[in-house]
C-alpha positions in Angstrom: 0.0 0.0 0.0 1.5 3.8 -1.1 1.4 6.2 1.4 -1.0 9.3 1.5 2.0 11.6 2.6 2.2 13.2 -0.7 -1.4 13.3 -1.8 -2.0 14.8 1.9 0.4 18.0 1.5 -0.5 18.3 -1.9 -4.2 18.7 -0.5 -3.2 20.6 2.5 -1.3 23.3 0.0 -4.0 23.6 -1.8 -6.3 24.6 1.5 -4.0 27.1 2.3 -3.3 28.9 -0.9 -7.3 28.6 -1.8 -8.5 30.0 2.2 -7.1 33.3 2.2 -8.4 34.1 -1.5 -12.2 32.9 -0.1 -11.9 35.4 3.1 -11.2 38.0 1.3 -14.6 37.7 -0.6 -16.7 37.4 2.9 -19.0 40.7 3.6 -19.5 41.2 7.0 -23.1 41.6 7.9 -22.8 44.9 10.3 -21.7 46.9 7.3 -24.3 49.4 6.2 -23.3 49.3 2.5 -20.5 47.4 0.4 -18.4 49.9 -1.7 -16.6 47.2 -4.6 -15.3 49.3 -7.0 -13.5 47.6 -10.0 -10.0 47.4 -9.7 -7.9 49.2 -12.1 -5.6 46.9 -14.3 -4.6 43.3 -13.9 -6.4 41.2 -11.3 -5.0 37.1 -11.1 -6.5 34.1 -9.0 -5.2 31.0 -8.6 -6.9 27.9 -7.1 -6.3 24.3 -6.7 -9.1 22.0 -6.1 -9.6 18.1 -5.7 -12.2 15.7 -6.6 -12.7 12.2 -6.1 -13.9 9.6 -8.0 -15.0 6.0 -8.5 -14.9 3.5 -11.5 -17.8 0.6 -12.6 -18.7 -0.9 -15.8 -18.0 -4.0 -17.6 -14.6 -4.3 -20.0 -13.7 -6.5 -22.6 -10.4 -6.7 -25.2 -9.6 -9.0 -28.2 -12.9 -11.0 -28.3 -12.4 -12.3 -24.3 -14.8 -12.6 -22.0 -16.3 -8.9 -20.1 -14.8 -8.4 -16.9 -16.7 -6.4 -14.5 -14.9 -3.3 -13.2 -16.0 -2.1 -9.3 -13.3 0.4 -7.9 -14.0 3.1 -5.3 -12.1 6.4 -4.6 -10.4 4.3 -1.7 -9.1 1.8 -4.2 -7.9 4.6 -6.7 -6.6 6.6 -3.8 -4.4 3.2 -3.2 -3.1 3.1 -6.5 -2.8 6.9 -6.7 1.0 7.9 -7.9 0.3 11.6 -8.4 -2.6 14.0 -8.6 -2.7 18.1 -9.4 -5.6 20.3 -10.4 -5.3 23.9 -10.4 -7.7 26.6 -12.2 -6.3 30.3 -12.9 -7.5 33.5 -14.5 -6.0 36.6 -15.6 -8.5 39.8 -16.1 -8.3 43.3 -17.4 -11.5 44.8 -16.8 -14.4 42.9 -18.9 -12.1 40.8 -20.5 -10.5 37.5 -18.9 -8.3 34.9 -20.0 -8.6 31.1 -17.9 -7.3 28.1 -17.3 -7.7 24.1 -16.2 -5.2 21.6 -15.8 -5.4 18.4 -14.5 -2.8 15.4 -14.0 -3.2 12.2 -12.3 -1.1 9.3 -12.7 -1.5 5.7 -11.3 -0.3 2.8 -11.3 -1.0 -0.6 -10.0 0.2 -4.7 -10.0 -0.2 -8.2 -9.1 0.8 -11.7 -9.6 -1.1 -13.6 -12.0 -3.3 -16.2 -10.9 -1.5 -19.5 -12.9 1.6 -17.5 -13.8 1.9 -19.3 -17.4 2.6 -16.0 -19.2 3.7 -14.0 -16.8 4.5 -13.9 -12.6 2.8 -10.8 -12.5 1.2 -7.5 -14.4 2.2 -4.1 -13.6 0.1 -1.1 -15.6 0.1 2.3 -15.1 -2.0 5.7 -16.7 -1.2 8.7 -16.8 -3.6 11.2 -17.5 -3.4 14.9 -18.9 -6.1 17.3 -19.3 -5.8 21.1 -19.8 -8.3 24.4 -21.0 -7.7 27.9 -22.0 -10.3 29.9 -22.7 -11.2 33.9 -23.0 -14.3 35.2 -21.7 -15.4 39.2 -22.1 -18.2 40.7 -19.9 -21.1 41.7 -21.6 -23.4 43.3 -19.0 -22.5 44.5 -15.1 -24.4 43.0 -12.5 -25.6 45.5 -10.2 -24.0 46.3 -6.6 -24.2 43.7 -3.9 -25.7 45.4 -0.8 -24.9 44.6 3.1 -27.8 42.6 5.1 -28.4 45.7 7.1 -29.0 47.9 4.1 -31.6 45.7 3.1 -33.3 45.1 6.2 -33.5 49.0 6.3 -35.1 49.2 3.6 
């Protein structure tokens, strides 16, 4: 079994560097009235994210018999070598530029059941997925008011 040491500060990075950029969007709810004014220039954000996921189905090669497939974010997480998802964006007032990337790469073995072949079967994936993309504002959505503005009315 691999250990989680790497897969756990890889997560706990991502906590960190994703917290502080989520407080900073919190409005407090004893302020009369939220002043967000567009900021002039460049603005970046950066954020890492995880997801987990399973695997079932049937699978079949070269005219053999299906085999049915049942594998559970545990047993990935097992066989997990590496894992990295991050999302950015770069914006100049109504116009952005963004960005997805995800990388995961496992790998897994064991012995064959009558060894005639082979003693044992080692396979690995890797898996690389990326998106850039441009987006451009068309309308402003108005203000966001406090709690205690509405409430007043």
């Amino acid at each position: 079994m691999k250990t989680y040491v790497g897969f756990l500060s890889l997560l706990a990075a991502g906590f960190l560097v994703a917290l502080p950029a989520r407080a900073a969007d919190v409005v407090s709810v004893m302020a009369s009235e939220v002043n967000t004014a567009e900021k002039d220039g460049w603005t970046f954000a950066f954020s890492p994210y995880f997801w987990a996921a399973g695997l079932s189905g049937n699978t079949a090669q070269f005219g053999l018999p299906s085999v049915h497939i049942d594998a559970d974010f545990g047993d990935i997480l097992d066989d997990l070598d590496f894992a990295a998802m991050a999302i950015g964006e770069a914006r100049y007032g109504r116009y952005s530029i963004f960005g997805d990337v995800i990388y995961t790469k496992l790998s897994s073995g064991s012995a064959t059941p009558r060894g005639i072949l082979a003693d044992d079967v080692d396979v690995s994936s890797a898996t690389f997925a990326a998106l850039v993309g441009q987006a451009t504002r068309s309308w402003k959505v108005p203000e966001a008011r406090s709690m205690s503005s509405l409430a007043q009315g």
